[in-house]
N, C-alpha and C positions, 0 to 999 in steps of 0.2 A: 184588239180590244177597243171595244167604243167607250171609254172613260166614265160620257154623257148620260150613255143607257145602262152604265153600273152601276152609277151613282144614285140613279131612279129608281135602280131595283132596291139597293138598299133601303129605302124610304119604304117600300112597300112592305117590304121582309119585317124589317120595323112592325109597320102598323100590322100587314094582314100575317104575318108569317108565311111558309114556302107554300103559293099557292098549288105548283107543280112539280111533281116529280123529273128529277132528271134520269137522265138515259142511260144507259153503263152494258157492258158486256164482259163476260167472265177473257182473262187475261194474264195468258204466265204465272198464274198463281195468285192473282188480284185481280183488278178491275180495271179497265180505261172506258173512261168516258165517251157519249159520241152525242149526248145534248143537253145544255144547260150549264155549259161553262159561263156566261155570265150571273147565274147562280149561285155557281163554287167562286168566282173571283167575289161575288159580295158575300157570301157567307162567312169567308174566309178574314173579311174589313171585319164581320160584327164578328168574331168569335164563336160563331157557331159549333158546337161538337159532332154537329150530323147533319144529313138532309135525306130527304126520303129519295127511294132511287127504285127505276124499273131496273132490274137485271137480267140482261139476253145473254144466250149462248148463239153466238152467230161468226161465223168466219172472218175474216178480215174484209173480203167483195160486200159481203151484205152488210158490214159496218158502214161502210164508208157510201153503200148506198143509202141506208137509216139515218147518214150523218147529213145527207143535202134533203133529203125527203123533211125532215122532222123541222126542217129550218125554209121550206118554201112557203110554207104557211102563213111564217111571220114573216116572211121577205129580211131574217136578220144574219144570210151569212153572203158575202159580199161574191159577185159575179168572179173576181180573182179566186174567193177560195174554191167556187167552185168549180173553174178550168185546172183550178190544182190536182182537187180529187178528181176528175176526170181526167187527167193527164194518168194517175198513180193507177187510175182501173183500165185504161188503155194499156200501159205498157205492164202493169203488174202481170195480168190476165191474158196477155196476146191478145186481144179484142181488136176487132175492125170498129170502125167507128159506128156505121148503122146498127151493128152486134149494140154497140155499147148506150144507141138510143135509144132499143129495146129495152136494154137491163134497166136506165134509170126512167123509162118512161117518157124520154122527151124526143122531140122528132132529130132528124137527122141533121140541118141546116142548125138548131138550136144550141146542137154540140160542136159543132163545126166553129161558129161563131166563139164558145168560150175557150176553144183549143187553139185557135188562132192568135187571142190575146199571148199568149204563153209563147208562143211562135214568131212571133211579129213584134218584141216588144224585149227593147235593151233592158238585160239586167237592171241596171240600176233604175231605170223606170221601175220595174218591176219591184226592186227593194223599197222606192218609194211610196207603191202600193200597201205593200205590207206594213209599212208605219205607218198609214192612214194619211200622209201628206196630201196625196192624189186619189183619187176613185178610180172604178173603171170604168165610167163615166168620161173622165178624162183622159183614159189612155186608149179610148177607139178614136179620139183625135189624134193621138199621137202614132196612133199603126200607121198612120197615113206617110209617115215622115220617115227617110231611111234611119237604121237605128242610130247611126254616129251623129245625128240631130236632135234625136229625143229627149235626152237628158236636160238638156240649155233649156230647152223649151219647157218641158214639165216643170224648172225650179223657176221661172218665171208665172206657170199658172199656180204653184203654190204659193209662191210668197207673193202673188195678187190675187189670192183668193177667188179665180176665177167660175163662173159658172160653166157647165159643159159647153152652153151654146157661144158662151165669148173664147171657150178654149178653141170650138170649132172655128171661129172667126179668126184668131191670131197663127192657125196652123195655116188657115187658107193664106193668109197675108206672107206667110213665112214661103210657102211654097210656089209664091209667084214673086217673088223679090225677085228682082235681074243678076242680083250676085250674093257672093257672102257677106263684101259691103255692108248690104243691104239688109241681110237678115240680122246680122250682129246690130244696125241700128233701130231694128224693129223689135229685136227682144230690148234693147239697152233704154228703149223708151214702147214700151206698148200700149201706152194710157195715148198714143197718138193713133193707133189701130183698132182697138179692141172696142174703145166706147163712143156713143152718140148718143145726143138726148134723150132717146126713148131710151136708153139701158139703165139711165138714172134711175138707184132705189124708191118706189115710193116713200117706204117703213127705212126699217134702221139698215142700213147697208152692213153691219155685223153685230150677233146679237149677243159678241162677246165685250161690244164697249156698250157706255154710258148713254146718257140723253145726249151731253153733251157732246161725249165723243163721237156719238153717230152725225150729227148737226156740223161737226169740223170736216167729218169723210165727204157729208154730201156737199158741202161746199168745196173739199178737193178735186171732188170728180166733175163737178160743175165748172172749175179753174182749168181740171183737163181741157173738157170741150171747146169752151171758149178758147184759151190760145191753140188749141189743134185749126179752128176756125180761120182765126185769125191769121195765124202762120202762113194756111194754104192762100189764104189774101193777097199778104205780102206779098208772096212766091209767084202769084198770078200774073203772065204776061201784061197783062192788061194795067198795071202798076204804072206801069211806063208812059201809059196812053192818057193819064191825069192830065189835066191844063193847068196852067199857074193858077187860076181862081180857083178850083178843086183843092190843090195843094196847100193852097194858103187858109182854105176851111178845115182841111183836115190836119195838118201840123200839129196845129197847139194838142190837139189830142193824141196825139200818140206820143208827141215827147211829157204831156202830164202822164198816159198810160207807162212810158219808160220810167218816170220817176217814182211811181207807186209800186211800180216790179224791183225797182234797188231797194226801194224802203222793204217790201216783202224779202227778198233774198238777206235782207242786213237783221230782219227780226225771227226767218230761218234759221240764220247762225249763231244767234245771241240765245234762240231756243235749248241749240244743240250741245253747244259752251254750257250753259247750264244743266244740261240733264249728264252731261260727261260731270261736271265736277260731283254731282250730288253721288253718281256713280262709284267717285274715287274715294267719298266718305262711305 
């Protein structure tokens, strides 16, 4: 369920009432649905008593084909659900695969692609799909990755909100690190991998915070690049190859830049001391 686009609908049902009928087919002695459950999930918020409904008599194969057809349109049922139902009519039906891109009308290579996610993709990926944490969007970066990797990886591009194209970016990094070392330090800091100035948000980097709060992200990811910069500086052989007049230019600045980084990490923790107590009231 997309929360986002129920909550939209509501508004509409509000002002215009059900502009479309949903879909249903006779079933065990009732009815199952096969479109317009975000419909029924907002009818059900305003109390509604009824909604208007087509009603088919169609087997279970042509449900489930009606159930991805009716929903191409709007582009609103997710590439997972519909390796799902293409999993359920392959093995339901004994179907071959080219059989089965006749039945729904798409080519061969098309189904192949969504049969593969379901294939190639750790369960728990796969449950993270279904909560909406991840896309599948993000899990053809993660096909890429043997399964007993995917997990780590994918709760790193959820809880950084990643785009498909910086997920693609941190699976390429992950998959050329020289060790596990290496990958456990690249998931445990990925703001060191994944961003460079051009990935910086123009607009609000999430349009679930404030003015304010989008103004603090893009100054964090701004703080990213800069010491990811800076780091590889330091690290740079050529460090070494300073002369005392160099060194004597550049000092004062970097022990003022150390003292503005303790003051930042000392008003980090004074943040967090704060938000834990307000927590424990």
């Amino acid at each position: 369920m997309n929360l986002d686009h129920i909550a939209g609908l509501e508004k509409s049902i509000k002002v215009h009432g059900q502009l479309q009928p949903v879909v249903a087919r006779i079933y065990e002695g009732g009815i199952q649905l096969i479109d317009g459950f975000k419909r029924l999930y907002a009818a059900e918020t305003l109390l509604m008593d009824s909604l208007e409904c087509r009603l088919f008599e169609v087997d279970e194969r042509q449900a489930k084909i009606m159930l991805m057809s009716y929903n191409w349109t709007n582009q609103s049922i997710e590439v997972w659900e519909e390796a799902m139902v293409l999993k359920a009519l392959l093995e339901g039906d004994d179907l071959e695969q080219r059989q089965l891109a006749r039945l729904v009308g798409r080519s061969p290579s098309w189904v192949s692609r969504r049969l593969s996610l379901i294939s190639k993709l750790d369960e728990e990926v796969a449950s993270e799909i279904r909560m909406g944490s991840i896309t599948s969007s993000h899990a053809r970066a993660l096909m890429r990755l043997p399964r007993g990797n995917q997990i780590d990886v994918a709760r790193v591009i959820s809880g950084f909100h990643l785009s498909s194209r910086l997920s693609d970016r941190l699976v390429e990094a992950y998959l050329e690190a020289e060790d596990p070392a290496q990958q456990q330090a690249i998931l445990a800091h990925p703001e060191h991998i994944i961003w460079s100035q051009a990935d910086l948000p123009e607009g609000p980097y999430d349009d679930r915070l404030s003015s304010y709060g989008n103004d603090l992200m893009n100054s964090i990811m701004n703080l990213f690049v800069a010491l990811n910069n800076l780091q590889s500086l330091l690290n740079d052989g050529r460090m070494g190859e300073l002369d005392e007049c160099e060194m004597a230019i550049i000092s004062p600045f970097l022990k003022e830049a150390s003292v503005d980084v303790e003051k930042f990490i000392l008003m980090v923790k004074q943040l967090q001391i704060s938000k834990h107590n307000q927590d424990e009231r």
